[in-house]
SEBA-519962 format. One record per atom (N, C-alpha, C): residue number from 0; residue in three letters; atom name; y, x, z. Coordinates in Angstrom, 1 decimal. Atoms other than C-alpha are relative to their C-alpha. Example, Ala and Ser with C-alpha at 12.3 -4.5 7.8 and 13.67 -1.06 7.14 Angstrom:
BEGIN
<node 0 ALA N <-1.2 0.9 0.0>>
<node 0 ALA CA <-4.5 12.3 7.8>>
<node 0 ALA C <1.2 0.9 0.0>>
<node 1 SER N <-1.1 -0.9 0.0>>
<node 1 SER CA <-1.1 13.7 7.1>>
<node 1 SER C <1.1 -0.8 0.8>>
END
This chain:
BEGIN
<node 0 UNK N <-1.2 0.5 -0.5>>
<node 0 UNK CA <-16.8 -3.9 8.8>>
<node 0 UNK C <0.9 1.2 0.4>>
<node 1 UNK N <-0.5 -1.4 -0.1>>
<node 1 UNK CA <-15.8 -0.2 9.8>>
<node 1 UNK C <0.7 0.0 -0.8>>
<node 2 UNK N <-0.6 -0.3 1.1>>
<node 2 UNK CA <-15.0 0.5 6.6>>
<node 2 UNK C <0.9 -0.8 -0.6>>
<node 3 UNK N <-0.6 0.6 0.6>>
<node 3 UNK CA <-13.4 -2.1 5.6>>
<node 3 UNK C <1.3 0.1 1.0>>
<node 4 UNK N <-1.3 -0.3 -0.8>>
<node 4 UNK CA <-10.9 -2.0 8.2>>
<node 4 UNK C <0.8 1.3 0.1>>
<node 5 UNK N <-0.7 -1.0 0.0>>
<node 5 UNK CA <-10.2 1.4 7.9>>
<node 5 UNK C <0.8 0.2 -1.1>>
<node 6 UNK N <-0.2 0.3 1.3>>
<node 6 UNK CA <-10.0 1.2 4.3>>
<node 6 UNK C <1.5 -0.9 -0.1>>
<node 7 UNK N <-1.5 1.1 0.2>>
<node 7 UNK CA <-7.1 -1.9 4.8>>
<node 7 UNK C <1.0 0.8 0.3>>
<node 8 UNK N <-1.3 -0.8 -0.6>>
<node 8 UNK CA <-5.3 0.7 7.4>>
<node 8 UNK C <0.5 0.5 -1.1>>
<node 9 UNK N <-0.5 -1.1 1.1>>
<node 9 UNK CA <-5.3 3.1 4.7>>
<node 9 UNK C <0.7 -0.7 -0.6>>
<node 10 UNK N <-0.6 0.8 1.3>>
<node 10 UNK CA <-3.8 0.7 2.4>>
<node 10 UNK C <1.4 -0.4 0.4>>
<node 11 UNK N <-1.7 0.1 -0.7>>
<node 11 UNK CA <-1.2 -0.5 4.9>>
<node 11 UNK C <0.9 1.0 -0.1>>
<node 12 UNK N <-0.9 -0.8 -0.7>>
<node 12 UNK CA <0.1 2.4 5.9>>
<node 12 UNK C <0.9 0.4 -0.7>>
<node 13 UNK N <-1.7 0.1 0.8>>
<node 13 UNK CA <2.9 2.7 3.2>>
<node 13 UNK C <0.9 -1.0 0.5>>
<node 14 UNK N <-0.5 1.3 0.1>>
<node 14 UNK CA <3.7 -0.8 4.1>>
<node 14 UNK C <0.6 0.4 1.5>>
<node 15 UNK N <-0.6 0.2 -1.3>>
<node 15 UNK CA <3.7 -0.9 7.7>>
<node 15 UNK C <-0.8 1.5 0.6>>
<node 16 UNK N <-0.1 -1.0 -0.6>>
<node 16 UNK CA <3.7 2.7 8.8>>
<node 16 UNK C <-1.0 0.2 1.6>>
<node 17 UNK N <0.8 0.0 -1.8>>
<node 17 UNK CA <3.4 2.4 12.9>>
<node 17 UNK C <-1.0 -0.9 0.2>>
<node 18 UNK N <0.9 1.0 0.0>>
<node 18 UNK CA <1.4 -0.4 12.9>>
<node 18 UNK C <-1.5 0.7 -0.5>>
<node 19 UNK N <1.8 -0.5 0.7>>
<node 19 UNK CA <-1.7 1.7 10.6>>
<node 19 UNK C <-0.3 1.0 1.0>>
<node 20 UNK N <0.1 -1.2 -1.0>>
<node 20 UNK CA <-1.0 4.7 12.8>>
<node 20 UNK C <-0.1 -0.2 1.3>>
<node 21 UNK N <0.7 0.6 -1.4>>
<node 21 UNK CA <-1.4 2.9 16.2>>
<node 21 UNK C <-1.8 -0.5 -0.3>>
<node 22 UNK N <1.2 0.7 0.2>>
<node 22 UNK CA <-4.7 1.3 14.5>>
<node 22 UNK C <-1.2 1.3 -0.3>>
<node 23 UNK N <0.7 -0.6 -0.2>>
<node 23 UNK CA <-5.8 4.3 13.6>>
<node 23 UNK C <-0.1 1.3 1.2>>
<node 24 UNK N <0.1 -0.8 -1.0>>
<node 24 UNK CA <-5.2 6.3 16.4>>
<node 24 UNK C <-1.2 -0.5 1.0>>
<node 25 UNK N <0.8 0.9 -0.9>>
<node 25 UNK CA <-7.0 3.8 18.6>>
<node 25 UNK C <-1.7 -0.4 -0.1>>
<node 26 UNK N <1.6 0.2 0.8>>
<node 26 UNK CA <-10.2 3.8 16.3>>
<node 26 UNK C <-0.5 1.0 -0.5>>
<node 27 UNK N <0.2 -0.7 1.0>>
<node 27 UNK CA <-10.1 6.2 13.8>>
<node 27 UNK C <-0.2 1.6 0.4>>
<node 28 UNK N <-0.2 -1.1 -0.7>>
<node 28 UNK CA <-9.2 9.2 15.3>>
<node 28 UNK C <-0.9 1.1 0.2>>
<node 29 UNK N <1.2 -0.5 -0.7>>
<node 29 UNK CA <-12.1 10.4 16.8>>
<node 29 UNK C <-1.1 0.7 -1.1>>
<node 30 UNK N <0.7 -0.3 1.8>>
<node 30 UNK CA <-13.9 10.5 13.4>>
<node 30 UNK C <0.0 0.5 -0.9>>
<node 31 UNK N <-0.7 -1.0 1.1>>
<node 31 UNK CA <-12.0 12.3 11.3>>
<node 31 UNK C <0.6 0.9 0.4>>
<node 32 UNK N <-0.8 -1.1 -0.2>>
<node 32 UNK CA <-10.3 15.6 11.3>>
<node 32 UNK C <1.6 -0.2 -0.3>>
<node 33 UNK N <-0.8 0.2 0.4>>
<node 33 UNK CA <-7.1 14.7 10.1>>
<node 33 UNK C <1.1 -0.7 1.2>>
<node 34 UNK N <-1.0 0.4 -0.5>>
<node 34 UNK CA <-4.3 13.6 12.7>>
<node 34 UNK C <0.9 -0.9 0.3>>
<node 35 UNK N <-0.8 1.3 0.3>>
<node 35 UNK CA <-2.7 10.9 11.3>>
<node 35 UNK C <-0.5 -0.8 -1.3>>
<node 36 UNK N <0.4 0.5 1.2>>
<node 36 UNK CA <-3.6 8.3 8.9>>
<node 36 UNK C <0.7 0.4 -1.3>>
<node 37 UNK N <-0.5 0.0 1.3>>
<node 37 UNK CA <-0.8 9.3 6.4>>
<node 37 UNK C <-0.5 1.8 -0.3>>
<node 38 UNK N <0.3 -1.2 0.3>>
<node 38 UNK CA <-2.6 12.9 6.2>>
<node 38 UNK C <-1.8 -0.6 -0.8>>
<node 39 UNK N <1.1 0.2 0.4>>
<node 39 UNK CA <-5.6 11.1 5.5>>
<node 39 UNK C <-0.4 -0.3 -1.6>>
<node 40 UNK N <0.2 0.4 1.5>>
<node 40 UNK CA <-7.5 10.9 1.5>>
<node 40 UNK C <0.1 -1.7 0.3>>
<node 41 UNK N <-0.6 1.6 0.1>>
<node 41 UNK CA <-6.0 7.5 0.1>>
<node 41 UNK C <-1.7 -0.1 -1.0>>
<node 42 UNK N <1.1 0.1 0.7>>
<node 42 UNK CA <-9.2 5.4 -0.8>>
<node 42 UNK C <-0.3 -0.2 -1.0>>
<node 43 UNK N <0.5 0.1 1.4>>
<node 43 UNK CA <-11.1 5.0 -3.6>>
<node 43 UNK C <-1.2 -1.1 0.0>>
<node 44 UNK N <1.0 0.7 0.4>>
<node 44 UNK CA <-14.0 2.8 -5.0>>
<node 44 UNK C <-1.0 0.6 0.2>>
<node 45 UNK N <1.6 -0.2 0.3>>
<node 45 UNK CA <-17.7 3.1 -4.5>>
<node 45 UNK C <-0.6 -0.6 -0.8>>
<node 46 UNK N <0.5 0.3 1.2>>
<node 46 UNK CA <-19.2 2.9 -7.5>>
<node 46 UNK C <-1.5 -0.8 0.4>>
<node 47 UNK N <1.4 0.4 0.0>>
<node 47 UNK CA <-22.7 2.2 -6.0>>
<node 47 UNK C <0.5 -1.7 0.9>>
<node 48 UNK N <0.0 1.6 -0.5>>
<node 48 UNK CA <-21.2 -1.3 -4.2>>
<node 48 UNK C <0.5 -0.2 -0.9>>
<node 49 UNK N <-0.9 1.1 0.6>>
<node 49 UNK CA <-19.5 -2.8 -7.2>>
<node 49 UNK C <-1.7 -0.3 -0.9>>
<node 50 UNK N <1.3 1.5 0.1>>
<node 50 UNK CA <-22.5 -5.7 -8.3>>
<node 50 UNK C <0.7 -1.0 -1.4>>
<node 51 UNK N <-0.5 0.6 1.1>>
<node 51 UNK CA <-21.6 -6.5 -11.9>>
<node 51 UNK C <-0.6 -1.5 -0.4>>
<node 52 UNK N <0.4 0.9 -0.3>>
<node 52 UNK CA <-23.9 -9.3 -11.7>>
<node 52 UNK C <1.2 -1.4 0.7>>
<node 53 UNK N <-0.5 1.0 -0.8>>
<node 53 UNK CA <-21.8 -11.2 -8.9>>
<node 53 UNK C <1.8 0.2 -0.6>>
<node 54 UNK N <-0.8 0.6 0.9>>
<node 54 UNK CA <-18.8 -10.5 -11.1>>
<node 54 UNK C <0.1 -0.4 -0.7>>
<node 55 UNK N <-0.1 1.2 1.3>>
<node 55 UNK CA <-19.6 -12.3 -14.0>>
<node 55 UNK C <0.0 -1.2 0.8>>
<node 56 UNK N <0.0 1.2 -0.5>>
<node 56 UNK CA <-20.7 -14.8 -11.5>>
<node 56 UNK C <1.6 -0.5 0.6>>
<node 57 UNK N <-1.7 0.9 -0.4>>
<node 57 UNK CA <-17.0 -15.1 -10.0>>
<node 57 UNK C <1.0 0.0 -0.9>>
<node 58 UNK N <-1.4 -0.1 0.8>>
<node 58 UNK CA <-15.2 -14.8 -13.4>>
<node 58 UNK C <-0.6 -1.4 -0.8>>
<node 59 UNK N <0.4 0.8 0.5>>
<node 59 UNK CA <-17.6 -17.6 -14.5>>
<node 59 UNK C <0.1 -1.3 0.9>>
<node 60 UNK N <-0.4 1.2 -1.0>>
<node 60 UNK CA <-16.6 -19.8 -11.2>>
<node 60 UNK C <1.0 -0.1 -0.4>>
<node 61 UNK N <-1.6 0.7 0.7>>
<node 61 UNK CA <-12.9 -19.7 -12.1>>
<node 61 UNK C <0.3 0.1 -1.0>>
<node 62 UNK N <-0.1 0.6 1.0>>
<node 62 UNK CA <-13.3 -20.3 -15.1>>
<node 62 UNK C <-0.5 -1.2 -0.3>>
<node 63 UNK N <0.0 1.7 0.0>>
<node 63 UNK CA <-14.8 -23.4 -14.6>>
<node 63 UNK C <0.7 -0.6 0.6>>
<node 64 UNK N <-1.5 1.5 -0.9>>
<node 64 UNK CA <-12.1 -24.3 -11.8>>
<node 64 UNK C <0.6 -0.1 -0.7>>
<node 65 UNK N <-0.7 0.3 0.6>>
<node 65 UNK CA <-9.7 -23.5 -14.0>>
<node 65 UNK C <-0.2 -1.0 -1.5>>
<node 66 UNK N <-0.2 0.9 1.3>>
<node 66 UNK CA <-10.8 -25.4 -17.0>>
<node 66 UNK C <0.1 -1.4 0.5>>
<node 67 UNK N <0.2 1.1 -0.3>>
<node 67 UNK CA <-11.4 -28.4 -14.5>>
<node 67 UNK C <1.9 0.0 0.6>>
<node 68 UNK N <-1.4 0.0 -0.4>>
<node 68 UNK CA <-7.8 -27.6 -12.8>>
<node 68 UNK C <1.1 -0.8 -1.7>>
<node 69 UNK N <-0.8 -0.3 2.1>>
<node 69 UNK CA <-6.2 -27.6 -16.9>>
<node 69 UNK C <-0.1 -1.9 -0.1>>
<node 70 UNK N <0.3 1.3 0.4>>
<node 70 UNK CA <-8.3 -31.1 -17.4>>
<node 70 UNK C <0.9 -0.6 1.1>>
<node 71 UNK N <-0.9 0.7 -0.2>>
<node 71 UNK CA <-6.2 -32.4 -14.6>>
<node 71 UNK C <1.4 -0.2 0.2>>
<node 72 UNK N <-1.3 -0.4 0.3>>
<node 72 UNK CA <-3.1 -30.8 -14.9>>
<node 72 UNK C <0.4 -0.8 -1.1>>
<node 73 UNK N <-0.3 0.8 1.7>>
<node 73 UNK CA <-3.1 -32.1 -18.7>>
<node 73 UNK C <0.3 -1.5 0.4>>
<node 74 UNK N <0.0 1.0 -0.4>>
<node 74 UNK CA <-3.5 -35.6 -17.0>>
<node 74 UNK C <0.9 -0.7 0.8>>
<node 75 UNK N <-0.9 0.0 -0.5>>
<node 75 UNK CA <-0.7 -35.4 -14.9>>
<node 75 UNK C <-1.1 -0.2 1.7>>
<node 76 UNK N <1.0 0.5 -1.7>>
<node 76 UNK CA <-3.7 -35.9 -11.5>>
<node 76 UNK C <0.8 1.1 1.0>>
<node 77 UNK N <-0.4 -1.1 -1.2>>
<node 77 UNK CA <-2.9 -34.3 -8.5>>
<node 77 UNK C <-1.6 1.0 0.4>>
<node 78 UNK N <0.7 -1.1 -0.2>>
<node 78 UNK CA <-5.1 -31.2 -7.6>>
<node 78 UNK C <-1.2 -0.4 1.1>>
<node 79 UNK N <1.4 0.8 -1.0>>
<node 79 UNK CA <-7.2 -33.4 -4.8>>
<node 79 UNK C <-0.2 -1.0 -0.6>>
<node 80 UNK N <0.8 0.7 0.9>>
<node 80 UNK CA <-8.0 -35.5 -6.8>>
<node 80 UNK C <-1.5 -0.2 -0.3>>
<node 81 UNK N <1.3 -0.5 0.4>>
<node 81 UNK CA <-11.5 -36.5 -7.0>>
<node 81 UNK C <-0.2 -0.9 -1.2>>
<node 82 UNK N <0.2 0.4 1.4>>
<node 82 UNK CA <-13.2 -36.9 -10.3>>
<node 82 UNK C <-1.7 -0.4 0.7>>
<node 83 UNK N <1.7 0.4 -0.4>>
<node 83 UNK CA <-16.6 -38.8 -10.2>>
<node 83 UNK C <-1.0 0.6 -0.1>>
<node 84 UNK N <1.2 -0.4 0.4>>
<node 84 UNK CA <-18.7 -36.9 -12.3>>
<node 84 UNK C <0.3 1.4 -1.1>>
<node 85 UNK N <-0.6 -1.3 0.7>>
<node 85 UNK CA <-18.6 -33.3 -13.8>>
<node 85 UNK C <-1.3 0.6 -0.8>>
<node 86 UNK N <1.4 -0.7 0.9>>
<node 86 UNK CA <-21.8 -32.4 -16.6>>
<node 86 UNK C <0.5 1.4 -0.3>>
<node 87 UNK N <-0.3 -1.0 0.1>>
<node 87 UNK CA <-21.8 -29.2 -16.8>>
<node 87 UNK C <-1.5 1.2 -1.3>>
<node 88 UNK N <1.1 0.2 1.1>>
<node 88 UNK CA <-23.8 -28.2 -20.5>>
<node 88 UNK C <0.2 1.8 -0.1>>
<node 89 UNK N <0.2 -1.7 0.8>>
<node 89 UNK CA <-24.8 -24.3 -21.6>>
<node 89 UNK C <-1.3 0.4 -0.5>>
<node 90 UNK N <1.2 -0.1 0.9>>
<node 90 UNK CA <-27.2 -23.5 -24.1>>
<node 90 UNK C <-1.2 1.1 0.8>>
<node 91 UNK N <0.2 -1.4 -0.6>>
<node 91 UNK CA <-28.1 -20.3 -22.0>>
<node 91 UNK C <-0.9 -0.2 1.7>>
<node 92 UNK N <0.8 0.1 -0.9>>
<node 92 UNK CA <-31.0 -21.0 -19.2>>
<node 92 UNK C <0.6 0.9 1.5>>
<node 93 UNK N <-0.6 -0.8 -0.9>>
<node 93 UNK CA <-29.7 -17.9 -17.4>>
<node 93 UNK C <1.5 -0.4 0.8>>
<node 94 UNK N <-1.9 0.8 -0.2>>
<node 94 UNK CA <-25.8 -19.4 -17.3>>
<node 94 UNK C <-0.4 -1.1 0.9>>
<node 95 UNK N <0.0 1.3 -0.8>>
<node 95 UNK CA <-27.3 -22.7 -16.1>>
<node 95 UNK C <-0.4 0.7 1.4>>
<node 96 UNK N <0.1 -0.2 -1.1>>
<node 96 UNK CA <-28.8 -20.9 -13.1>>
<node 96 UNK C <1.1 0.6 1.1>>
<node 97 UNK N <-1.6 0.1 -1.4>>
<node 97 UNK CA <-25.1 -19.3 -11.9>>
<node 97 UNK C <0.4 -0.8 0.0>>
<node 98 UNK N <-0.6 1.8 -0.5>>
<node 98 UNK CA <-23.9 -22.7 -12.4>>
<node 98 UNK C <-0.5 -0.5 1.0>>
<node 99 UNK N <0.5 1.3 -1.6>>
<node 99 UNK CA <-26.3 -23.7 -9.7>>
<node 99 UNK C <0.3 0.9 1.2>>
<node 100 UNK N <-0.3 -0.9 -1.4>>
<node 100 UNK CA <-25.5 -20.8 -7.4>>
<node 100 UNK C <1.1 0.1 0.6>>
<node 101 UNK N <-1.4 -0.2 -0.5>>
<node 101 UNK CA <-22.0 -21.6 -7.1>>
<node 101 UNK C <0.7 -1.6 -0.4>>
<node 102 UNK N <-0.2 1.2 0.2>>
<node 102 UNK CA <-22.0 -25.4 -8.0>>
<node 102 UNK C <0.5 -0.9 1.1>>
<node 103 UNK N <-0.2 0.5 -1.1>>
<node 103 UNK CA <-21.4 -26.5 -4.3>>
<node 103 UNK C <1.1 0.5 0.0>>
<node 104 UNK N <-1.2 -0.8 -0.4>>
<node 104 UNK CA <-18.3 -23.9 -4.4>>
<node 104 UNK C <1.1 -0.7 -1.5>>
<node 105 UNK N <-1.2 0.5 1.4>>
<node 105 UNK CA <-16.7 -25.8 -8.1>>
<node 105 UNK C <0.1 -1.0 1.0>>
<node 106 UNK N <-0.4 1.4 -0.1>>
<node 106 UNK CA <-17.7 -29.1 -6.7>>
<node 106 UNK C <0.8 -0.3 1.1>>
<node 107 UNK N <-1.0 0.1 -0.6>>
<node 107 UNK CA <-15.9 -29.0 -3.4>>
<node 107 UNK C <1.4 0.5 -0.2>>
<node 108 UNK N <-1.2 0.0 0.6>>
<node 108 UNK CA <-13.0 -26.9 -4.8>>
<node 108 UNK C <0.5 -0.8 -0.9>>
<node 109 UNK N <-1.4 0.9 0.9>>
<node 109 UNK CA <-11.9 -29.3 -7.4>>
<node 109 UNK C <-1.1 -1.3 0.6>>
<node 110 UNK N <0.2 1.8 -0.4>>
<node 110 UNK CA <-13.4 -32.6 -5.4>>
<node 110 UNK C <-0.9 -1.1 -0.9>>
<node 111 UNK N <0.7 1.0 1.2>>
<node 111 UNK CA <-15.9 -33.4 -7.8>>
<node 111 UNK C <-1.0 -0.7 0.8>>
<node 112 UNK N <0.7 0.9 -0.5>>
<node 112 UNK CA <-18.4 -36.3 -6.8>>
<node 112 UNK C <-1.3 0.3 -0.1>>
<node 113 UNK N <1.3 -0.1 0.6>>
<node 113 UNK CA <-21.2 -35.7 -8.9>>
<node 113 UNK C <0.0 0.7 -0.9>>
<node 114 UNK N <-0.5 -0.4 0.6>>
<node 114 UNK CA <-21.8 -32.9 -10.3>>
<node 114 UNK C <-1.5 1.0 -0.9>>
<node 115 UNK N <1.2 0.0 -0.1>>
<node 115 UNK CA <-24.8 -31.9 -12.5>>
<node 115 UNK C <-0.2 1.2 -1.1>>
<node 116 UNK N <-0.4 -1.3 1.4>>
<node 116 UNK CA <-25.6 -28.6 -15.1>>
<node 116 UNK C <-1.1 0.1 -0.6>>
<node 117 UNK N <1.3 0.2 0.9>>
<node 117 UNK CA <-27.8 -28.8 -18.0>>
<node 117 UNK C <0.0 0.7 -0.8>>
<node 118 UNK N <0.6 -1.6 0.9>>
<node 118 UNK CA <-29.3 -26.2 -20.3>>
<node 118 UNK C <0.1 -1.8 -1.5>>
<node 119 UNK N <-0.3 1.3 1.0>>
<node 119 UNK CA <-28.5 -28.3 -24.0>>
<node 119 UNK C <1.1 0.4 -0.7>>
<node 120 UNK N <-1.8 0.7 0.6>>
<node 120 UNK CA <-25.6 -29.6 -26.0>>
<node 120 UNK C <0.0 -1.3 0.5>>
<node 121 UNK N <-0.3 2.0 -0.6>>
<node 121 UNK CA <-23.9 -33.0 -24.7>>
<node 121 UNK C <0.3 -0.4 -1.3>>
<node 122 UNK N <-0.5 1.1 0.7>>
<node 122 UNK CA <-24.2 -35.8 -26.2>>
<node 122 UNK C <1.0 -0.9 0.7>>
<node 123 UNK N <-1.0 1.2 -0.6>>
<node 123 UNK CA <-21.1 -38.3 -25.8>>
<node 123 UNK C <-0.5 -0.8 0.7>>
<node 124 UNK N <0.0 1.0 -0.8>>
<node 124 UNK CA <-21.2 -40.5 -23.1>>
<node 124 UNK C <1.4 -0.6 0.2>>
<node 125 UNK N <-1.2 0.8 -0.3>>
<node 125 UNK CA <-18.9 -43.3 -23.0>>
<node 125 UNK C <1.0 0.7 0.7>>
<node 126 UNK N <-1.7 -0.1 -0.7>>
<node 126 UNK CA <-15.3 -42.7 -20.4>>
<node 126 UNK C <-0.5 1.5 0.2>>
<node 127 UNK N <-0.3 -1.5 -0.6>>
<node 127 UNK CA <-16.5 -38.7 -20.3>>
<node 127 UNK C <0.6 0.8 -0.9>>
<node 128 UNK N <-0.8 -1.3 0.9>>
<node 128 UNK CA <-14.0 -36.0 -21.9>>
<node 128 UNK C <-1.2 1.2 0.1>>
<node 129 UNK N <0.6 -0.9 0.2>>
<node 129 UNK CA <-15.4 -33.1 -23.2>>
<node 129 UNK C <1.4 1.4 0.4>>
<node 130 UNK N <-1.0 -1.1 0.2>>
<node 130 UNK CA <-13.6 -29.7 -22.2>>
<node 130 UNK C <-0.8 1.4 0.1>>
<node 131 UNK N <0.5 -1.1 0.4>>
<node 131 UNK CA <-14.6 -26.3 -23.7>>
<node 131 UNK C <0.5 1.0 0.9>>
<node 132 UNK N <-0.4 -1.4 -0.6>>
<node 132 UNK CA <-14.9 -22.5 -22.1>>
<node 132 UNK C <-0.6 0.6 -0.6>>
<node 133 UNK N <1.0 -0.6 1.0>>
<node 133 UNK CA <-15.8 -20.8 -24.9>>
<node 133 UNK C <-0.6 1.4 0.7>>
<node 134 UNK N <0.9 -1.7 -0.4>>
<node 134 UNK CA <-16.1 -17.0 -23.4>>
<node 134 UNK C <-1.3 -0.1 1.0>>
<node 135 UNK N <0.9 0.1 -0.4>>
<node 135 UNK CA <-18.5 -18.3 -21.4>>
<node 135 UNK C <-1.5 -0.9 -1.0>>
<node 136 UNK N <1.2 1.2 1.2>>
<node 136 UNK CA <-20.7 -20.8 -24.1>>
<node 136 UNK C <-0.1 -0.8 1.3>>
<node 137 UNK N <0.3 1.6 -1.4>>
<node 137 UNK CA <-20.0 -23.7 -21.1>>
<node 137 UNK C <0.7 -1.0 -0.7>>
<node 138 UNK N <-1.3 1.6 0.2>>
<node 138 UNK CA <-18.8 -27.4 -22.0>>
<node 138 UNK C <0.1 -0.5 1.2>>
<node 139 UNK N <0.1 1.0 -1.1>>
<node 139 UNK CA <-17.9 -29.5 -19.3>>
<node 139 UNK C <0.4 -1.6 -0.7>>
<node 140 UNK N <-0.1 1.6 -0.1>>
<node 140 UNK CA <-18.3 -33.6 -19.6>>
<node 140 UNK C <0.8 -0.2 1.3>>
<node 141 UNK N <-1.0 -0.1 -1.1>>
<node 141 UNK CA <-15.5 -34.6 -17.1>>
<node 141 UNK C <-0.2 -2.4 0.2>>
<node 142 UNK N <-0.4 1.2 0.1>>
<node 142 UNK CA <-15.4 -38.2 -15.9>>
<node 142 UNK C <0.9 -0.9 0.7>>
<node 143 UNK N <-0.8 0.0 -0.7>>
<node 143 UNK CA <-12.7 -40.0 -14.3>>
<node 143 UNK C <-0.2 -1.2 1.0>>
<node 144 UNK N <0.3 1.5 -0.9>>
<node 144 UNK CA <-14.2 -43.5 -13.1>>
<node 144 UNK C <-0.6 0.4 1.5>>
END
């Protein structure tokens, strides 16, 4: 939490000047040699925290909101809207398991009811649309009843 905070100051302090430099005066100070935050190195990235892993996992969550956002945009629905039932098909064993680590986080952001992820291809089921994410190899079965 340190860092992160210091890290934001630094980021402010173009923006809001006095404001970073009261913050860091009050905290920072003490810890570094430097005088003022705007003397201080502007930050950079730590290569050893970025978790390539958990970014496929969040480029493969909003990509399923958004393909489920799209299905009801196309529909004219409003955005709370809830849909009953959301199959969620990928041939890919490994894929189906971030679908389950972040399935609680699709199905309350888009209000889905029921919402279930299967390793497969779908077969049609009666009132359910099909909607594709190819760069992922995901279908979603959408249903509206």
């Amino acid at each position: 939490l340190y860092q992160v905070i210091l890290t934001i100051t630094k980021l402010l302090a173009p923006f809001t000047p006095h404001l970073s430099e009261e913050i860091y005066q009050a905290h920072f100070v003490s810890k570094y040699h430097e005088p003022s935050i705007h003397l201080t190195k502007w930050p950079s990235a730590n290569k050893q925290l970025i978790d390539k892993e958990a970014e496929q996992l969040g480029e493969l969550t909003n990509a399923t909101v958004s393909a489920i956002r799209q299905f009801k945009s196309d529909r004219d629905m409003p955005l709370n809207a809830e849909l009953s039932r959301v199959i969620i098909y990928t041939s890919d064993p490994k894929r189906a398991n971030q679908l389950e680590q972040v399935g609680s986080d699709i199905q309350g952001t888009m209000k889905v009811k029921e919402l279930s992820i299967k390793v497969g291809r779908p077969e049609t089921e009666g009132k359910l649309e099909l909607v594709k994410i190819p760069e992922f190899e995901v279908m979603l079965l959408i249903s509206l009843d």
